[in-house]
C-alpha positions as CSV (number, residue, x, y, z in Angstrom):
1,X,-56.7,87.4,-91.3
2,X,-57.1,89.0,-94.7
3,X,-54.1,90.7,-96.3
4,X,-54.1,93.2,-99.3
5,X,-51.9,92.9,-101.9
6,X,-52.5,96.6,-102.3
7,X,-50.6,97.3,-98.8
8,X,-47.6,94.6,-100.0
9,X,-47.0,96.4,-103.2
10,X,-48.0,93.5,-105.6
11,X,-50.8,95.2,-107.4
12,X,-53.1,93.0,-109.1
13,X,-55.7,94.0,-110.7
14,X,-59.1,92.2,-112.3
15,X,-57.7,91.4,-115.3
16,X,-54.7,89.8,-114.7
17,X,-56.6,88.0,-111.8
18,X,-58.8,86.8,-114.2
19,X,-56.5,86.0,-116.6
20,X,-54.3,83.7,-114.4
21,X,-57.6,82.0,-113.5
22,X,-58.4,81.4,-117.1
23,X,-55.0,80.3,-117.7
24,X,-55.2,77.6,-114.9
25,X,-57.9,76.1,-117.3
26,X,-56.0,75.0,-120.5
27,X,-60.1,74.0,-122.1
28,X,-61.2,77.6,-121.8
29,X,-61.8,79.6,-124.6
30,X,-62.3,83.0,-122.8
31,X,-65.7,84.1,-123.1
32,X,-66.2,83.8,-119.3
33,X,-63.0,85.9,-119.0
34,X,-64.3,88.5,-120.9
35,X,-68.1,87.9,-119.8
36,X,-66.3,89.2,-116.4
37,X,-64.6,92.0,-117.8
38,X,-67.8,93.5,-118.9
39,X,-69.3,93.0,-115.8
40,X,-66.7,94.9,-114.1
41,X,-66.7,97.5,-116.2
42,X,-70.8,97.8,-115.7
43,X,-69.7,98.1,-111.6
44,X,-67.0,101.1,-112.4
45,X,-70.0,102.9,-114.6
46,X,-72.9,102.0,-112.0
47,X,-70.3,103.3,-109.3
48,X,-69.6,106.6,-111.1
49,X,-73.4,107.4,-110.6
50,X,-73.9,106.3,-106.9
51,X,-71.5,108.5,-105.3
52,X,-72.5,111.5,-107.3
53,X,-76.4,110.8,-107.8
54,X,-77.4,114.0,-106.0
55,X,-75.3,116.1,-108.4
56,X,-76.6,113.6,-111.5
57,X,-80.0,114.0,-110.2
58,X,-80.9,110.7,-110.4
59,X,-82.1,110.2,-106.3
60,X,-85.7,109.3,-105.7
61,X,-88.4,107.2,-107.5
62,X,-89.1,106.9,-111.7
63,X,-92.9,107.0,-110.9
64,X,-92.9,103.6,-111.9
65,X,-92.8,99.8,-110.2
66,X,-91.4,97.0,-111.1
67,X,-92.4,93.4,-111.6
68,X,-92.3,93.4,-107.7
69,X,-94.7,95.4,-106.9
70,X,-92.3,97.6,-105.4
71,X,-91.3,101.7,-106.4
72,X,-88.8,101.8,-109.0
73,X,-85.6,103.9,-108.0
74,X,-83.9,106.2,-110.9
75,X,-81.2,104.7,-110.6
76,X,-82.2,101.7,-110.6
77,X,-83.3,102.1,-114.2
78,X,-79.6,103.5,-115.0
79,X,-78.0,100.4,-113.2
80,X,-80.3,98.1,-115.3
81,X,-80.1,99.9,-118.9
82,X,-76.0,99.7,-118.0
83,X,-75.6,95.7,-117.8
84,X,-77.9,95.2,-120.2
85,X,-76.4,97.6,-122.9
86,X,-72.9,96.0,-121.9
87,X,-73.8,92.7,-122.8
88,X,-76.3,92.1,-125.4
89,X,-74.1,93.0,-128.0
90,X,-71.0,91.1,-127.4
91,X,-71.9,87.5,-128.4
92,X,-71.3,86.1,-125.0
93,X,-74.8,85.5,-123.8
94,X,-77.8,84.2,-124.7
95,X,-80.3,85.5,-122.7
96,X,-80.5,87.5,-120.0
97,X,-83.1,88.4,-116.9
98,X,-83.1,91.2,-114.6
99,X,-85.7,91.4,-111.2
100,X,-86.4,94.9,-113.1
101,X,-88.2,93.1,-115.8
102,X,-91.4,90.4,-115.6
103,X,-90.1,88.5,-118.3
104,X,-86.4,87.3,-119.7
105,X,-84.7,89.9,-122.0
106,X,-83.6,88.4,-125.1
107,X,-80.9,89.6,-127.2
108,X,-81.6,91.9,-129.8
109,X,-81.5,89.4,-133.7
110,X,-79.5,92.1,-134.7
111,X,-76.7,90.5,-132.4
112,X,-75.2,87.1,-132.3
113,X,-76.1,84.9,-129.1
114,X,-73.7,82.9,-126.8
115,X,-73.0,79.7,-124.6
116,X,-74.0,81.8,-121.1
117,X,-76.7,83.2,-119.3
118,X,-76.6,86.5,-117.2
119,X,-79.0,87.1,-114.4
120,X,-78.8,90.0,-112.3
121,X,-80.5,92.2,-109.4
122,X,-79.3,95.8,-110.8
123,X,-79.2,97.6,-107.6
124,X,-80.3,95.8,-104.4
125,X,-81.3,98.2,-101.5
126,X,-82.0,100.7,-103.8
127,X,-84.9,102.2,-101.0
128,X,-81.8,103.4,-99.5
129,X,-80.2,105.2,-102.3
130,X,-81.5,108.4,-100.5
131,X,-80.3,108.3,-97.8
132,X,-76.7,107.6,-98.6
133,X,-76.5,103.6,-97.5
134,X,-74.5,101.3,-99.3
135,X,-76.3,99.6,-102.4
136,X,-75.1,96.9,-104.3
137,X,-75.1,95.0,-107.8
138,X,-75.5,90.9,-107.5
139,X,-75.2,88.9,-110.6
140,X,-75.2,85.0,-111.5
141,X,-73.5,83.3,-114.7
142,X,-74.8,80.0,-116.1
143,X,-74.5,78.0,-118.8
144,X,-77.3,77.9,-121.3
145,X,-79.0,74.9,-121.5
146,X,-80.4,75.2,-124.8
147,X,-78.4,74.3,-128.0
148,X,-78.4,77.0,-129.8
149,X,-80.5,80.3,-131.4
150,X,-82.2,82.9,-128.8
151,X,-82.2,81.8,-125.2
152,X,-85.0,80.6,-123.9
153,X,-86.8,80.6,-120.2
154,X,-85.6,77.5,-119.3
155,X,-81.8,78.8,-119.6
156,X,-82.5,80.6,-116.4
157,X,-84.0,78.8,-114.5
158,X,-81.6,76.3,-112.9
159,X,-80.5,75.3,-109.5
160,X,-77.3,77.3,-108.2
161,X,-75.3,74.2,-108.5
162,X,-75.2,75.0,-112.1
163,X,-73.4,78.2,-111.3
164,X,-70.4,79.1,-113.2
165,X,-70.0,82.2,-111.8
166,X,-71.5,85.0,-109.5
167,X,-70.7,87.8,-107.0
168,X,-72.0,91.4,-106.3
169,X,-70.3,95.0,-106.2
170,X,-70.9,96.7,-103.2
171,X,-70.8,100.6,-103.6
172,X,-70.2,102.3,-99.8
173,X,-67.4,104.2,-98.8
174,X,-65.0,102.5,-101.2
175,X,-66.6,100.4,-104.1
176,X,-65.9,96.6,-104.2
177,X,-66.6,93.5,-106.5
178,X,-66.3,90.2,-104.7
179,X,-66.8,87.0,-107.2
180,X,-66.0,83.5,-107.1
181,X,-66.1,80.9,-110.6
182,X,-66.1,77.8,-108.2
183,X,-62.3,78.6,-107.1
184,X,-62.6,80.3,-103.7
185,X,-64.4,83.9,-103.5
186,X,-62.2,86.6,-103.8
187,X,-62.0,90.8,-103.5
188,X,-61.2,93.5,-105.3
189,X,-61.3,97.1,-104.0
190,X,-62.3,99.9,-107.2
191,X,-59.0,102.6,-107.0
192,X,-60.8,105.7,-108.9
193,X,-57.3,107.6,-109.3
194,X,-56.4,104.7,-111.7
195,X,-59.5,103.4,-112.6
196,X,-58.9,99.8,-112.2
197,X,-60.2,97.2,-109.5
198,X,-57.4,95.8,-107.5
199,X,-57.3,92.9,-105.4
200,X,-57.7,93.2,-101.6
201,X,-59.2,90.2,-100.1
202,X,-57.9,86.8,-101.6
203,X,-59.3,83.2,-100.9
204,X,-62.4,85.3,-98.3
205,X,-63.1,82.8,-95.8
206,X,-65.6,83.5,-93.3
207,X,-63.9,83.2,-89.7
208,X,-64.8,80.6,-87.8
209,X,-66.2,82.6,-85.1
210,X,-68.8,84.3,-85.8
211,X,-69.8,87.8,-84.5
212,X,-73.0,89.3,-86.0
213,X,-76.3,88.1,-86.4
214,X,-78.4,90.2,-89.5
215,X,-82.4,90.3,-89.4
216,X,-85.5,92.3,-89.3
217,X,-86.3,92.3,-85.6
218,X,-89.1,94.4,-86.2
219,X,-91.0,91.6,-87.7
220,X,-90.3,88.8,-85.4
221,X,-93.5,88.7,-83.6
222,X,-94.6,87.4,-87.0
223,X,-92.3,84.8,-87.5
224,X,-92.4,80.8,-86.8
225,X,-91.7,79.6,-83.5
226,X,-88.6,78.0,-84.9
227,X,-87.2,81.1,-86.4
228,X,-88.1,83.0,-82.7
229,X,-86.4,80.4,-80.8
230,X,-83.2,80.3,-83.2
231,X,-82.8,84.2,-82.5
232,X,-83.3,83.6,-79.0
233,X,-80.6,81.0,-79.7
234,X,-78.7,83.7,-81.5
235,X,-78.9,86.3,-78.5
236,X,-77.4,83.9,-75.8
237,X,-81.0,83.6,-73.9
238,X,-80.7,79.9,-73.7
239,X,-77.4,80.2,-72.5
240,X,-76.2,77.7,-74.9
241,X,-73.9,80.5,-76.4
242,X,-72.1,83.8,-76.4
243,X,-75.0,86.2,-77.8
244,X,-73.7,87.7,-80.9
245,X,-74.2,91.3,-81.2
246,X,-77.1,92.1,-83.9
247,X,-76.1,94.2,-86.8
248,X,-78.9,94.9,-89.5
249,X,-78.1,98.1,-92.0
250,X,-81.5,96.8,-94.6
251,X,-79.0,96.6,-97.6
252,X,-78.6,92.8,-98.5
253,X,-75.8,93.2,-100.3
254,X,-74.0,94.9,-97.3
255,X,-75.2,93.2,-94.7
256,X,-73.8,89.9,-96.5
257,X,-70.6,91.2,-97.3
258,X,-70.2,92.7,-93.3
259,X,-70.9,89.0,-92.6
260,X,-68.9,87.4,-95.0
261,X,-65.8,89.6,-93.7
262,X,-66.7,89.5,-89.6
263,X,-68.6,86.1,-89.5
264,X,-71.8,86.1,-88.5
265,X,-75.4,84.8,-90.7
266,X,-77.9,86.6,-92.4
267,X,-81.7,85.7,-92.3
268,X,-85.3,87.0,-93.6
269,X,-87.4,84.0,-92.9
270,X,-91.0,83.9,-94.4
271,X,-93.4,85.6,-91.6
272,X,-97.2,84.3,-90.7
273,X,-98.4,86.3,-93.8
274,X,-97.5,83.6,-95.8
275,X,-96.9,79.2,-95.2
276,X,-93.7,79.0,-93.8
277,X,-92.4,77.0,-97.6
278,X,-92.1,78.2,-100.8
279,X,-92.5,82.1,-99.8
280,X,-90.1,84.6,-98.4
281,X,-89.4,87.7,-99.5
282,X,-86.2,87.7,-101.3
283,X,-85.1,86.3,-104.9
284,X,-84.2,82.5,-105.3
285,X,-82.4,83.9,-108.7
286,X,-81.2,87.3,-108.2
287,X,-80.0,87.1,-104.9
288,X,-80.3,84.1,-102.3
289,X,-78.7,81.7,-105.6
290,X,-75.6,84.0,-106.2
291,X,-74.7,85.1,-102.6
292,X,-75.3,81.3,-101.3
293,X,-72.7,80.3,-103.9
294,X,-70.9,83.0,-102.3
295,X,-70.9,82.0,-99.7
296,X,-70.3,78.3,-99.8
297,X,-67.2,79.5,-101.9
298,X,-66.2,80.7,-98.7
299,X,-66.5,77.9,-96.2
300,X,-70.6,79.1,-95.4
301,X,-73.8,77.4,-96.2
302,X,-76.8,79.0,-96.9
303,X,-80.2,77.4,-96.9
304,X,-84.1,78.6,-96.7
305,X,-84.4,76.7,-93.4
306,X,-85.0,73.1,-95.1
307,X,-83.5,72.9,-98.4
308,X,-79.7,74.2,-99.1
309,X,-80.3,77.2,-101.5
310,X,-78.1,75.9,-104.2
311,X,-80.2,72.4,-104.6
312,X,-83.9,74.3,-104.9
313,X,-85.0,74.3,-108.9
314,X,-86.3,77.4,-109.7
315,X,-90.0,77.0,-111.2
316,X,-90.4,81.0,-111.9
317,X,-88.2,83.9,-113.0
318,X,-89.1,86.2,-109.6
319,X,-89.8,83.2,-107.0
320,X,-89.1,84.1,-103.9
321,X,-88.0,82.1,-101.1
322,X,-87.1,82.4,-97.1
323,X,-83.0,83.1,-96.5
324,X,-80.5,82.1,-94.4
325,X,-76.9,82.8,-94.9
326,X,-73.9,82.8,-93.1
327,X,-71.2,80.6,-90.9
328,X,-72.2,77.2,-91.5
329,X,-72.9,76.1,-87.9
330,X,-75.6,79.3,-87.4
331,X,-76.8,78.0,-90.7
332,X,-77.0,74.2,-89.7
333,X,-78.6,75.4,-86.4
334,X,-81.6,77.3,-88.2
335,X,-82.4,74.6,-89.8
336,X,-82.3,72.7,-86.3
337,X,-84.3,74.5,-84.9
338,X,-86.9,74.7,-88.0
339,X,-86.6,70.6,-87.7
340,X,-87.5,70.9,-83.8
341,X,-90.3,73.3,-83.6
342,X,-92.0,73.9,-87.2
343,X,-91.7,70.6,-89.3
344,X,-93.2,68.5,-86.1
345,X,-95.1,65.3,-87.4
């Protein structure tokens, strides 16, 4: 059961949080520290904007798309000019890459370049920004792999094993940033009466019984016969288990953390539109790398129904790539199933 330090008394914020981490690590120098900070600090600004964007007038579409092909929302351009204008000043990064841009944003050679590489989805679920659903922020943190100068292409694209840090801020009826730096995923609840974001969930863990299964049902009559089987599986009509009860809101971001809290997985497998490996539809980079990190952090697995998520080399900024996240069990068992019925000899 998760207690709140909030409800004990013991307020602690981000920054001391962050701070006692970095003081567990006598080698550190404090970038990452302070890399954090300003990531927080983009969450507080994004947040400000979300829960007023009717009076800000910043609901609806730009008129333009992205490299997705998809409708780019207003605020999606705000939430993607904000962490970008928070860190490519500060000397902490070398490059950066956003799924709001085709290519890697360098930093300006007005500005000196750093030892870490941000990557970030701006506002996930954004299609739902009118119609007042939770949206979130995800973000990853590497380690360049260059020596030195401008960051380059191949600074982003590693495996999620090379993670030094990611999480997401979900923005909902209270705002939260969870994040993990390989120590256990942890917390922290946005209080807007002091303007700080304190910790409420320590050391997440994902209970061991799970209760929620997340997916698009409406396409599973497109899907493998692995995937349809597993959510058969899933649904207690093999009688093998207790069906779990399905819970799908559309916004990764809050369907994860619902999941991460409640136990449960989270799955959009690639459909017969497309061979069942590499494609998918969401972001190897931008979101199935940071939230499987996440997740692992927090006794999960996530994997895209052969491969674990974290071991897959990225070959392209916007690859995409089929997702399954959750309890590790429900995680092992997709891929069981996968094995069985669509990887046959």
């Amino acid at each position: 059961m998760q207690t709140s330090s909030i409800d004990h008394g013991n307020i602690i914020t981000i920054e001391r949080f962050i701070l006692d981490e970095q003081r567990s690590h006598p080698e550190a120098t404090g970038v990452l520290t302070y890399l954090l900070y300003d990531i927080a600090l983009a969450g507080k600004v994004i947040a400000s904007k979300t829960t007023r964007a009717g009076l800000a007038e910043i609901l609806g579409r730009a008129g333009v798309t992205n490299i997705q092909g998809e409708d780019v929302m207003k605020l999606d351009q705000f939430a993607d000019r904000t962490l970008i204008s928070l860190n490519d000043h500060t000397g902490r990064i070398a490059v950066m890459a956003s799924e709001e841009h085709p290519d890697i944003i360098p930093i300006p050679d007005k500005y000196p370049t750093g030892k870490y590489v941000l990557l970030f989805d701006p506002l996930d679920g954004s299609s739902n920004i009118d119609f007042n659903v939770g949206v979130g922020t995800i973000f990853s943190v590497y380690r360049r792999k260059s020596e030195d100068g401008p960051g380059k292409l191949e600074d982003c694209l590693q495996p999620g094993r090379n993670l030094v840090a990611a999480g997401y801020m979900l923005y909902g009826s209270s705002t939260m940033l969870v994040y993990t730096t390989g120590k256990g995923a942890h917390g922290f609840t946005y209080d807007p009466s002091v303007g700080e974001f304190l910790l409420s969930h320590p050391y997440i863990r994902i209970p061991d019984k799970p209760k929620f299964y997340s997916c698009n049902q409406g396409y599973e009559m497109y899907w493998s016969e692995g995937v349809q089987r597993y959510t058969h599986y899933l649904q207690g009509q093999d009688g093998l288990r207790k069906g779990l009860s399905m819970r799908y809101i559309g916004s990764l971001v809050g369907d994860f953390h619902r999941n991460l809290l409640g136990g449960g997985v989270f799955y959009y497998p690639a459909d017969s539109q497309d061979s069942f490996k590499p494609h998918g539809k969401l972001r190897l980079l931008y979101e199935a790398a940071p939230l499987g990190f996440i997740c692992e952090q927090a006794g999960g697995r996530a994997t895209d129904g052969v491969t674990g998520i974290l071991d897959i080399q990225p070959t392209s900024l916007h690859e995409r790539v089929p997702f399954f996240v959750g309890n590790k069990e429900l995680v092992d068992q997709a891929e069981a199933f996968i094995r069985q019925y669509d990887l046959k000899a």
